[in-house]
C-alpha positions as CSV (number, residue, x, y, z in Angstrom):
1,X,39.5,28.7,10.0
2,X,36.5,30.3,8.9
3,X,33.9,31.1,11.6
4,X,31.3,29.5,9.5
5,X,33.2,26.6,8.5
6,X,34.2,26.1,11.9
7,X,30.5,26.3,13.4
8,X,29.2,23.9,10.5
9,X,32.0,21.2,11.7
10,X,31.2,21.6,15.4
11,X,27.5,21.0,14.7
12,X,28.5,18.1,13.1
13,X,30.4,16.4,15.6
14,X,28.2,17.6,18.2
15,X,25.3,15.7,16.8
16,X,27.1,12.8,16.3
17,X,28.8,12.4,19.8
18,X,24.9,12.9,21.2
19,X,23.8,10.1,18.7
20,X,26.5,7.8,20.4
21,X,25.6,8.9,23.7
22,X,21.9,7.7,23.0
23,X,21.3,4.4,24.1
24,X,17.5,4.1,22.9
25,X,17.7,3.1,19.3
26,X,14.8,1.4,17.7
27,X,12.9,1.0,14.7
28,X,10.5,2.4,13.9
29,X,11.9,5.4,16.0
30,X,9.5,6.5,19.2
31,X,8.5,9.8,18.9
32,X,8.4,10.9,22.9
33,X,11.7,9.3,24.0
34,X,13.2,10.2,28.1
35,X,16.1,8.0,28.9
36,X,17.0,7.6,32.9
37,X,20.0,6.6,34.4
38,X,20.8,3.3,35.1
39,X,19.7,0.1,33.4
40,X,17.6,-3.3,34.7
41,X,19.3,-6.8,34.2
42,X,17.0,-9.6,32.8
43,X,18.1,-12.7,34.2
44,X,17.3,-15.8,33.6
45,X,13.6,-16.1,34.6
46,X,11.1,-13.4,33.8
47,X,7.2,-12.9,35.1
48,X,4.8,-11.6,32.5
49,X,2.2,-9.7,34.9
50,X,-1.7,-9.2,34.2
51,X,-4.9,-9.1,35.7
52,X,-6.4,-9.2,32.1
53,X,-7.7,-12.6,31.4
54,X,-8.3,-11.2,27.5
55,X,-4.6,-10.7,27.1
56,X,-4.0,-14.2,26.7
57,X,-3.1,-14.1,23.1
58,X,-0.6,-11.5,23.8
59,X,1.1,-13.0,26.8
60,X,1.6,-16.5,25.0
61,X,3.4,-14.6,22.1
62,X,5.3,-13.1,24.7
63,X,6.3,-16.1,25.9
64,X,7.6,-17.5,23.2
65,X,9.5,-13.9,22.1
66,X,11.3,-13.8,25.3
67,X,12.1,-17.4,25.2
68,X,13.0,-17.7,21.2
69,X,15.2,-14.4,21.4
70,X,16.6,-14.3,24.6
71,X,16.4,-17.4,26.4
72,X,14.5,-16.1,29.5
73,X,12.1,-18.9,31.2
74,X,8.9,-16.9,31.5
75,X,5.7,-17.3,32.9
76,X,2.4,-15.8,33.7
77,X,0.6,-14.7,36.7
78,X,-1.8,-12.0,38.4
79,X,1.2,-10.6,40.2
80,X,4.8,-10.4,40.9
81,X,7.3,-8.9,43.4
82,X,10.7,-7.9,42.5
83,X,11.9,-6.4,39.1
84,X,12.3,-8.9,37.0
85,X,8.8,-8.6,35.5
86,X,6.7,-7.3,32.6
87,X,3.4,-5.7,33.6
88,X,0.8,-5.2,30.5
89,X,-1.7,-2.5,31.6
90,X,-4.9,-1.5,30.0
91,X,-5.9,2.0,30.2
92,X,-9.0,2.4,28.7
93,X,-9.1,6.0,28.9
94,X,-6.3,6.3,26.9
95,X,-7.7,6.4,23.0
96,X,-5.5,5.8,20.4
97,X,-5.7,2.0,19.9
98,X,-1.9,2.0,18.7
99,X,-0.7,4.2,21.0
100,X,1.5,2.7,24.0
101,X,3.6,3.9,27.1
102,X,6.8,2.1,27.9
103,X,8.4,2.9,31.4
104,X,11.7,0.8,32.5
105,X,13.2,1.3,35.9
106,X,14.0,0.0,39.4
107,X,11.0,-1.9,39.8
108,X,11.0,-3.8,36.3
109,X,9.1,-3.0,33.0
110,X,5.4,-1.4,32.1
111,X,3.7,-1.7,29.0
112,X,0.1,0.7,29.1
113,X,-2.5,1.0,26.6
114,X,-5.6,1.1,25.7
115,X,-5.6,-1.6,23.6
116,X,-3.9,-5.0,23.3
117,X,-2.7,-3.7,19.7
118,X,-0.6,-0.9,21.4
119,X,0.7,-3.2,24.3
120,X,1.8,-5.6,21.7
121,X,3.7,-2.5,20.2
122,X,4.8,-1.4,22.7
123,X,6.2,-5.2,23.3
124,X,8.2,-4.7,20.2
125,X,9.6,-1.8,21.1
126,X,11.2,-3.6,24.1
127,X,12.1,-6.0,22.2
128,X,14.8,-3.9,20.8
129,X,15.6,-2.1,23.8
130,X,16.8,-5.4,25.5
131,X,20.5,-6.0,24.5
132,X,22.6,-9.2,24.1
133,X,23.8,-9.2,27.5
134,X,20.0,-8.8,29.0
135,X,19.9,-5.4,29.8
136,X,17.6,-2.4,29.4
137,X,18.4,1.2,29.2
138,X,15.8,3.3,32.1
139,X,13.3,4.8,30.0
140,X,9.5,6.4,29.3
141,X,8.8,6.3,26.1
142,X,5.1,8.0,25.0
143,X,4.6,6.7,21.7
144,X,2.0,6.7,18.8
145,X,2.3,6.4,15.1
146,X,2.1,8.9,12.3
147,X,0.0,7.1,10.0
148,X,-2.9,4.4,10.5
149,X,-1.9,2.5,6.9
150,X,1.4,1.0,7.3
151,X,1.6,-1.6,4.4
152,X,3.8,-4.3,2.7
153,X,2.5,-5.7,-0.6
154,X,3.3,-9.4,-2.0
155,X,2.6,-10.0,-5.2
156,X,2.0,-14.1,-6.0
157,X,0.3,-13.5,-9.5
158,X,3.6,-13.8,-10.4
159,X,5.3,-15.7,-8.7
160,X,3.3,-18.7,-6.0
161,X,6.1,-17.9,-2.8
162,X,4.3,-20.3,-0.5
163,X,3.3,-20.3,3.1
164,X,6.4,-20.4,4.8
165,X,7.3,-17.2,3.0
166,X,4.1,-15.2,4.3
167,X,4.6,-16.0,7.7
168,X,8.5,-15.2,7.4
169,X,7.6,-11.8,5.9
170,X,4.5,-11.3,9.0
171,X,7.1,-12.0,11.5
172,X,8.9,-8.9,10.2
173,X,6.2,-6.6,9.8
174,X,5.4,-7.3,13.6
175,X,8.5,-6.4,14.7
176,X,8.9,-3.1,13.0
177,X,5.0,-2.3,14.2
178,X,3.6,-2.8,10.0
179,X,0.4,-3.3,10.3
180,X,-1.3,-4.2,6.4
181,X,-0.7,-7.1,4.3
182,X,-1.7,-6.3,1.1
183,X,-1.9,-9.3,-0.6
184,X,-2.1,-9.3,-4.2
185,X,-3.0,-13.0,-5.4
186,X,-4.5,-12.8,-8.5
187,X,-3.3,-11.5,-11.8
188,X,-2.8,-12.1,-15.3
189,X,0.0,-14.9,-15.2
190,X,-1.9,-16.8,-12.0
191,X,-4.8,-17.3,-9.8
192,X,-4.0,-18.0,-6.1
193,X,-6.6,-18.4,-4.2
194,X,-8.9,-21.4,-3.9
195,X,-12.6,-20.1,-4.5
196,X,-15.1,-23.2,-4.3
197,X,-17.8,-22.2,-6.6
198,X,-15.3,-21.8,-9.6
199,X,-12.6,-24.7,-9.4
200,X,-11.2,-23.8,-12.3
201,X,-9.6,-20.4,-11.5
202,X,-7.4,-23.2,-9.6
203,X,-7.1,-26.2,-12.3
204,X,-6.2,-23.7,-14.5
205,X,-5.5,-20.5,-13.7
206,X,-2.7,-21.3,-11.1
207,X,-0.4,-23.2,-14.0
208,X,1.4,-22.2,-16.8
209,X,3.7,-24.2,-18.6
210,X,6.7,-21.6,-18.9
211,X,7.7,-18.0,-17.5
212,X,9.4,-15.0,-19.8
213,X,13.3,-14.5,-18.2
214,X,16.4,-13.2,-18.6
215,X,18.4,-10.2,-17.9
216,X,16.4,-7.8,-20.4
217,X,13.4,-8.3,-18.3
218,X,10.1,-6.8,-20.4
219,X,12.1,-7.1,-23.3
220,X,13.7,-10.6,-22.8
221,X,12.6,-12.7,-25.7
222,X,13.6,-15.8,-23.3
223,X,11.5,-18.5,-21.7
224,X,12.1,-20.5,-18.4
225,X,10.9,-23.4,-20.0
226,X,9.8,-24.8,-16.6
227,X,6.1,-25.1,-15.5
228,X,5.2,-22.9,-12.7
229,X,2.1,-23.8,-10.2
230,X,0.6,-22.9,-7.4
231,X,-2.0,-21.8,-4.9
232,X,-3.7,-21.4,-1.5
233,X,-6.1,-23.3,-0.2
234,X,-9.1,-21.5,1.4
235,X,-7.5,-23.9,4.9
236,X,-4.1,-22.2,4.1
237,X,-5.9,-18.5,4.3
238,X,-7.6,-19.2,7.2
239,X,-4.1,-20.4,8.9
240,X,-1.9,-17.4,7.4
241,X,-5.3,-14.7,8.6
242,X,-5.1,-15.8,12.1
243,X,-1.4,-16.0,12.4
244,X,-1.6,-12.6,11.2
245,X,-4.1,-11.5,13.9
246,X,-2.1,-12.6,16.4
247,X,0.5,-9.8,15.5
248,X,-1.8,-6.9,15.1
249,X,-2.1,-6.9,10.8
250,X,-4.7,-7.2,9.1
251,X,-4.5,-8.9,5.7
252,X,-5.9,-7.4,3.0
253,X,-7.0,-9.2,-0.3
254,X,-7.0,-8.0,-3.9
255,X,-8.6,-9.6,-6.7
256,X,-7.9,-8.0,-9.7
257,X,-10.8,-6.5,-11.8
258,X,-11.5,-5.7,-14.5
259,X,-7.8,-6.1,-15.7
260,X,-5.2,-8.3,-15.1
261,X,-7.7,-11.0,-15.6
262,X,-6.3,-13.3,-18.1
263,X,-5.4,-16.6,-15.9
264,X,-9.7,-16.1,-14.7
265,X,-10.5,-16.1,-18.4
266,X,-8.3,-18.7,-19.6
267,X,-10.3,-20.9,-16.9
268,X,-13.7,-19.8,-17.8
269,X,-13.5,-17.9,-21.1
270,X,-16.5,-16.4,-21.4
271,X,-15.4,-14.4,-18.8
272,X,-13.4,-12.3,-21.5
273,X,-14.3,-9.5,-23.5
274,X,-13.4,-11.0,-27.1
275,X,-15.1,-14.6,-26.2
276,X,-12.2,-16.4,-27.5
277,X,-9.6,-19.3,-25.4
278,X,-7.0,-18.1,-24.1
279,X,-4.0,-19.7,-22.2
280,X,-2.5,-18.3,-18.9
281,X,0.2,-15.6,-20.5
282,X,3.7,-17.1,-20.0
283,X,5.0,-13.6,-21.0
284,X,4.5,-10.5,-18.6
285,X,3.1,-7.0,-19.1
286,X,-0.6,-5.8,-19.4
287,X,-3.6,-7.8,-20.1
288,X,-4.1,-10.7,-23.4
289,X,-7.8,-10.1,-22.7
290,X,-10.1,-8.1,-19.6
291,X,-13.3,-9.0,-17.9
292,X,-16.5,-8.0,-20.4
293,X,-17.8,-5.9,-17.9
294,X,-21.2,-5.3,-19.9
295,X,-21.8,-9.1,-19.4
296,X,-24.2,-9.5,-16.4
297,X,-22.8,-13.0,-16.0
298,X,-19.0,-11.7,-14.9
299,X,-20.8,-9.6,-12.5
300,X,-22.1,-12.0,-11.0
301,X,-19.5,-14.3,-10.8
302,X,-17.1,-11.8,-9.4
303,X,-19.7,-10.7,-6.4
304,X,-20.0,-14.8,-5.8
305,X,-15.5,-14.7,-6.1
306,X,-15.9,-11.8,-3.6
307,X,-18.1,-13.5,-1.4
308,X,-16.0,-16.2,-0.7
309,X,-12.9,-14.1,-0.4
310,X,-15.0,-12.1,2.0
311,X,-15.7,-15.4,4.4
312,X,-11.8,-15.4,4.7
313,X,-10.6,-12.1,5.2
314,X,-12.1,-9.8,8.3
315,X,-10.7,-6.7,6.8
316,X,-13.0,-4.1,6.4
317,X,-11.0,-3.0,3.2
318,X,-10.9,-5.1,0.3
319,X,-9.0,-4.4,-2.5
320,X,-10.0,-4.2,-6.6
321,X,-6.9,-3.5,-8.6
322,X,-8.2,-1.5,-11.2
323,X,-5.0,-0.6,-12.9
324,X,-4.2,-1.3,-16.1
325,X,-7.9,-1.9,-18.1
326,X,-6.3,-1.4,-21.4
327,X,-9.6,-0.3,-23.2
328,X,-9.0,-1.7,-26.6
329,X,-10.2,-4.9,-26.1
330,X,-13.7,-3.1,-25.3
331,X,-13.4,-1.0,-28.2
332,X,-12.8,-3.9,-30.1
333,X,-16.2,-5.4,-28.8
334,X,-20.0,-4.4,-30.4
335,X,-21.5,-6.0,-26.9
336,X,-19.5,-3.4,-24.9
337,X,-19.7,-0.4,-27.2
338,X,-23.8,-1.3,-27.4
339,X,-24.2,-1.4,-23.5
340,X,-22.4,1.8,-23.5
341,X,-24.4,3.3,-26.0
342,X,-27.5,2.5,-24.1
343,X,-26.2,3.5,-20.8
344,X,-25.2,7.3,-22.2
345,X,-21.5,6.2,-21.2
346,X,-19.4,8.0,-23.3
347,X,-15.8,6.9,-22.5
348,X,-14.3,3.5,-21.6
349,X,-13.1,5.3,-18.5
350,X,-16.5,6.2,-17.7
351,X,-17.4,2.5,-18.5
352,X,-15.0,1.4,-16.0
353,X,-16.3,3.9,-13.1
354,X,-19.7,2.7,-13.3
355,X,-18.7,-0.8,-13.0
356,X,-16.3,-0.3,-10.3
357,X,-19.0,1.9,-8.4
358,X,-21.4,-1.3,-8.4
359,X,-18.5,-3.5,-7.4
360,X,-18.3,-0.9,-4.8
361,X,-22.1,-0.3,-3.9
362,X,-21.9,-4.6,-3.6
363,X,-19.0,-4.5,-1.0
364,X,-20.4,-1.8,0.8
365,X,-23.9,-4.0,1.3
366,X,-21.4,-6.6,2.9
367,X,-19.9,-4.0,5.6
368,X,-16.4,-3.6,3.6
369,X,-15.0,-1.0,2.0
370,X,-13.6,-0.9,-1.6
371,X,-10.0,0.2,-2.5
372,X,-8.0,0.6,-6.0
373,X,-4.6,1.4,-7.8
374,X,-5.7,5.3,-8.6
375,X,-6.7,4.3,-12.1
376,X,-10.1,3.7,-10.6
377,X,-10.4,7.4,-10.5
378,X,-10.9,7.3,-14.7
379,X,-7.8,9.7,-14.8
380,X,-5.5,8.1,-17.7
381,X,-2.2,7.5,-16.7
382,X,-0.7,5.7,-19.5
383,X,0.3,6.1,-22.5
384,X,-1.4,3.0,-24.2
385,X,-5.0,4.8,-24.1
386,X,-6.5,6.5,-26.7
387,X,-7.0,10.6,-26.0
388,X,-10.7,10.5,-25.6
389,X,-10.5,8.4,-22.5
390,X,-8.1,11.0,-20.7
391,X,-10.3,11.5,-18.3
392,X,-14.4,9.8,-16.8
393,X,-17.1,12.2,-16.9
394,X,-18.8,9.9,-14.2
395,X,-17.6,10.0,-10.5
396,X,-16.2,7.5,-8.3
397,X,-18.0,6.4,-5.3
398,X,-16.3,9.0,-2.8
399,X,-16.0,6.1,0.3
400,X,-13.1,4.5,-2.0
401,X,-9.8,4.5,-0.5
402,X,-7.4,5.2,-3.9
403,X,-4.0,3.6,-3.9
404,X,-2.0,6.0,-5.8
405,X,1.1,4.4,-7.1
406,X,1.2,6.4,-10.7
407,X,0.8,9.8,-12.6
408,X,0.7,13.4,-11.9
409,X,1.0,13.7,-8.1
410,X,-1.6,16.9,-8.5
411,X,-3.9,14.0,-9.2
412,X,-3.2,12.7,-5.6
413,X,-3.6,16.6,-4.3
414,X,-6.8,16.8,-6.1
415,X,-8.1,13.7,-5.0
416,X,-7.4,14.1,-1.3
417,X,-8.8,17.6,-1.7
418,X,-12.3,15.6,-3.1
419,X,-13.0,13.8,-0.3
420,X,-10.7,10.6,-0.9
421,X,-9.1,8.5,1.9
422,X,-5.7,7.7,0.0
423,X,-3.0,5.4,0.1
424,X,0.5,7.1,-1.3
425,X,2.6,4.2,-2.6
426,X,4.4,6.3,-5.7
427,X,5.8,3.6,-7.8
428,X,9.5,6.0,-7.5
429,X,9.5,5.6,-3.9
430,X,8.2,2.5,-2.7
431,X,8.5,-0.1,-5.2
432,X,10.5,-2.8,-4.0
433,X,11.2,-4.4,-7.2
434,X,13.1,-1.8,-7.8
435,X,16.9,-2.2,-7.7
436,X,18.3,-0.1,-5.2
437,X,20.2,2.0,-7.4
438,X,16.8,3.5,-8.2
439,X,15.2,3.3,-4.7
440,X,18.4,3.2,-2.4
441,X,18.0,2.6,1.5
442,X,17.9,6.5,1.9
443,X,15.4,7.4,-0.6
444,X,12.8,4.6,0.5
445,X,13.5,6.4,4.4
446,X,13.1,10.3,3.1
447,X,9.9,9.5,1.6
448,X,7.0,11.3,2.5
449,X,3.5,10.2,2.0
450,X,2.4,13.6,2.6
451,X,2.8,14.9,-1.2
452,X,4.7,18.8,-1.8
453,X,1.6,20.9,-2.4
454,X,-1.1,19.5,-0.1
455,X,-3.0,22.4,1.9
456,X,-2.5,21.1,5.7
457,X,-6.3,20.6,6.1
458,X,-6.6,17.7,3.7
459,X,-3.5,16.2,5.4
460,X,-5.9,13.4,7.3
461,X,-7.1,12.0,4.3
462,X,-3.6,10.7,3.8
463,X,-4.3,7.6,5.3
464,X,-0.5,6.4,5.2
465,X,1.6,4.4,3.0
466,X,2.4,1.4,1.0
467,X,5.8,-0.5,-0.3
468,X,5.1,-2.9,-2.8
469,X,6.7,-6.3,-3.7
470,X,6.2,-6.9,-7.4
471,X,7.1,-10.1,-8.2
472,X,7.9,-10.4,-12.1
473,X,11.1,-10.5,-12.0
474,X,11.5,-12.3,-8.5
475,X,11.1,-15.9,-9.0
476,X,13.0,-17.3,-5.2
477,X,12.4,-15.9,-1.6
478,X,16.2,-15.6,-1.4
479,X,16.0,-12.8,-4.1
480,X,12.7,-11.3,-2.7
481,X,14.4,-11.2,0.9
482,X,17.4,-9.2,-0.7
483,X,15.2,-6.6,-2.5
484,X,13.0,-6.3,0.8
485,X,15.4,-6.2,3.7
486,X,16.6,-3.6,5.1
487,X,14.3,-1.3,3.1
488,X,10.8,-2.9,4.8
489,X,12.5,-0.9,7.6
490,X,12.8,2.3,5.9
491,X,9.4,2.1,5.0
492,X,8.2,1.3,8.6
493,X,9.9,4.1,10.1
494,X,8.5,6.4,7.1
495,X,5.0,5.1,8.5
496,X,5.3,5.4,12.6
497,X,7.7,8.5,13.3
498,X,7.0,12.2,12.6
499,X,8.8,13.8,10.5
500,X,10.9,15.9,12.8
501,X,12.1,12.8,14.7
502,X,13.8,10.7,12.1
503,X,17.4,10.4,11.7
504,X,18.8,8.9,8.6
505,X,22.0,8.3,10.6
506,X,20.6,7.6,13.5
507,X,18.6,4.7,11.8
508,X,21.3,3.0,10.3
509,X,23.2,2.6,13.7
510,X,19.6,0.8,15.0
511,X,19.1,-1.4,11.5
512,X,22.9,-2.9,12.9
513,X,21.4,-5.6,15.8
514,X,18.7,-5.7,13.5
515,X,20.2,-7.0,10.2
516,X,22.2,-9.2,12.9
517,X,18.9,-10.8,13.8
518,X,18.1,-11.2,10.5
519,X,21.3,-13.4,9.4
520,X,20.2,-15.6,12.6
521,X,17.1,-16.3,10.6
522,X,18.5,-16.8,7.5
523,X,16.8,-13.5,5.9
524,X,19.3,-12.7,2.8
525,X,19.3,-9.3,3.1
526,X,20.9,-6.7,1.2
527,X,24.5,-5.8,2.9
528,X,24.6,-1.8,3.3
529,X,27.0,-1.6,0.3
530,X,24.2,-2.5,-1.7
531,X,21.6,-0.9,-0.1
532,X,23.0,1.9,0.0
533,X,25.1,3.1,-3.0
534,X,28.2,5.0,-2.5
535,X,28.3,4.0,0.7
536,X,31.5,1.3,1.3
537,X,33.2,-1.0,-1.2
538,X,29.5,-0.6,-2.9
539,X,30.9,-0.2,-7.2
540,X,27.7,0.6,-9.9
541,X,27.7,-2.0,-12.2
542,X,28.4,-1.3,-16.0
């Protein structure tokens, strides 16, 4: 045999006998990992330990974890003797507030941190460790995640998914340690969010009377012919924010401006640029009409919408859209083209800076911080512009965080290198509307957020990443939970481990109890065949 040959094969099998041999396999993986000899055996009653009277929201969802997935009777109490205890221990010297030790041995389990948010990871992490028959492998795990900004999107312009849903997907996110909802819940086919002063962008904007379908998708000249309705009341986001609190992610809005605005303008027309009634589109794709952003009226009513959303979301980032503006229904407009003339704005693109910097300079006066699909920028990324607005003379308000998801990744590069906290979510690589012949399981898990090119020292301004739910062409939760799972697990590995410590291989073997738990709940994930492609009795369709 060839000497090479035969030192590639024994590498091979070498690595795989030490991934069997490793008992520690979790998701996201822990990136300072020292298994022990020996294992503890949970029994039936377990003592949650802690002299911290502000852990109280943590221990009760402990509780119930350890009770829901494992049937252990557990209580809490100041202290404990014997081993069959969980001890939460803040360390406020430590000061990454997501960073957690984990240490399992003789004398039962500790969880340290600085924070409550890394205890609670550090929770999920023993979650997993804890197998069907009760036990836990010996182990110190040191662990802290790679990236501050680990997302999931769901869009419900689209598609109204409902509560239940939410909370199903939040539960997930929790246990693979996600810590960003991006909600998307306006756009042009629906308004989804109950805002007081305007009662209309409910009435109205959150029903249409039909929905384009069929297998040709953009191009499909078919209608649902069935009404489609929904919305959440401002009671409903309060519920879904603090049940999101409780597992460490924060929620955070977008209200789509100044595109994507046609189910706002259909309830309050004069909203629009071309002053005309419009219905809410039953068809899908980019903008009947966009917000007349010369008006001092839409202004205002958008900072009175963003108050409101404001009161119910505690995020510091809130989130504009941006994407999208297609500029002809400006150029179409003497009011706009006249405010531009008289403001020396030479460009729509330059038009749509300046407005997005006062939306910007507005949020800022309320303590948040304003983020955007990368359009924001003025860069022109589709094809539908004109070539004078390929680019803004005017500058974006540097303390926007861009959300890249389309274009040239230099502009990404150039961006970061700017001064711009971004957000990678490239549409290739994260999109989960995506079948997964474009984005299999593997591509969504070797995808770096980092982009090829970037100098090392502009490497902190890549605040993490995104993977986005589009929901088009995803009408039923059933359908949503097969495009999501297993790759919302790809994604939240892509988001916590370094680089050097993820294992494709490795990864699959922890999804296995993982998509076991998942059929428990009812979660119609994607079997491997599909997620995966090649992989099994997997065929690509005709």
């Amino acid at each position: 045999m060839n000497k090479h040959l035969f030192l590639l094969i024994f590498t091979w099998l070498f690595t795989i006998y030490v991934q069997a041999q490793q008992s520690v396999r979790i998701i996201p993986q822990p990136n300072k990992v020292e298994e022990k000899q020996g294992q503890l055996q949970l029994k039936n009653t377990l003592t949650i330990v802690t002299t911290h009277t502000e852990l109280f929201q943590l221990t009760n969802y402990a509780v119930n974890m350890f009770e829901d997935d494992f049937k252990l009777q557990t209580h809490v109490q100041s202290e404990s003797t014997g081993n069959q205890v969980v001890r939460f221990k803040l360390d406020k010297n430590k000061n990454a507030q997501d960073a957690y030790k984990l240490n399992v041995g003789k004398q039962g389990i500790d969880i340290i941190s600085a924070t409550e948010q890394g205890l609670f990871y550090g929770l999920q992490t023993l979650r997993q460790l804890i197998s069907s028959d009760g036990k836990v492998q010996y182990v110190k795990i040191d662990d802290t995640p790679r990236f501050g900004w680990r997302a999931f999107m769901l869009d419900e312009g689209r598609y109204f998914q409902g509560k239940a849903q939410v909370l199903k997907l939040l539960d997930e996110m929790a246990r693979l340690k996600m810590n960003v909802f991006h909600w998307h819940l306006v756009d042009d086919q629906g308004w989804r969010i109950e805002i007081k002063k305007y009662p209309k962008l409910t009435q109205v904007g959150s029903k249409r009377p039909s929905t384009q379908v069929g297998p040709l998708k953009w191009n499909s000249p078919i209608q649902s012919g069935e009404s489609h309705a929904g919305f959440y009341t401002q009671e409903d986001i309060k519920e879904i924010v603090k049940y999101a609190q409780k597992r460490h992610i924060t929620i955070v809005p977008e209200i789509e401006m100044p595109g994507h605005s046609s189910a706002a303008i259909a309830a309050y027309p004069w909203l629009g640029t071309s002053g005309k009634d419009i219905d809410v589109p039953i068809w899908f794709g980019v903008s009947k009409d966009v917000y007349n952003v010369a008006d001092p009226r839409v202004y205002n009513f958008l900072t009175d919408v963003l108050d409101e959303v404001i009161t119910l979301f505690p995020s510091k980032v809130i989130h504009i859209g941006g994407d999208e503006a297609k500029y002809d229904h400006w150029q179409k407009s003497d009011f706009v083209k006249n405010y531009m003339k008289e403001n020396n704005l030479k460009t729509f693109a330059d038009l749509q800076v300046v407005f997005t910097n006062r939306i910007s300079n507005y949020l800022e006066s309320k303590g948040r911080r304003m983020m955007g699909w990368n359009e924001i920028l003025g860069h022109n990324v589709h094809d539908y512009q004109s070539d004078k607005d390929t680019g803004a003379e005017k500058e974006l308000s540097k303390s926007s965080v861009i959300h890249f998801w389309r274009g040239d990744i230099k502009l990404m590069t150039s961006a970061a290198e700017n001064g711009y906290d971004i957000v990678n979510s490239l549409h290739s690589e994260t999109y989960l509307d995506y079948d997964y012949k474009n984005i299999p399981l593997k591509k969504a898990y070797n995808f770096n957020p980092i982009p090829q090119g970037l100098d090392q020292k502009y490497h902190n301004r890549i605040k993490g990443l995104g993977c986005q739910m589009w929901g088009e062409w995803i009408p039923k939760s059933g359908y949503m939970d097969f495009m999501t799972f297993p790759r919302i697990a790809a994604y939240a590995e892509v988001g916590w481990t370094q680089e050097d410590n993820k294992d494709y291989e490795a990864f699959k073997l922890a999804l296995q109890p993982i998509l076991k738990e998942w059929e428990q709940k009812s979660i119609f994930y994607a079997p491997m065949e599909f997620a995966e492609p090649g992989f099994g009795k997997w065929v690509k369709p005709n």
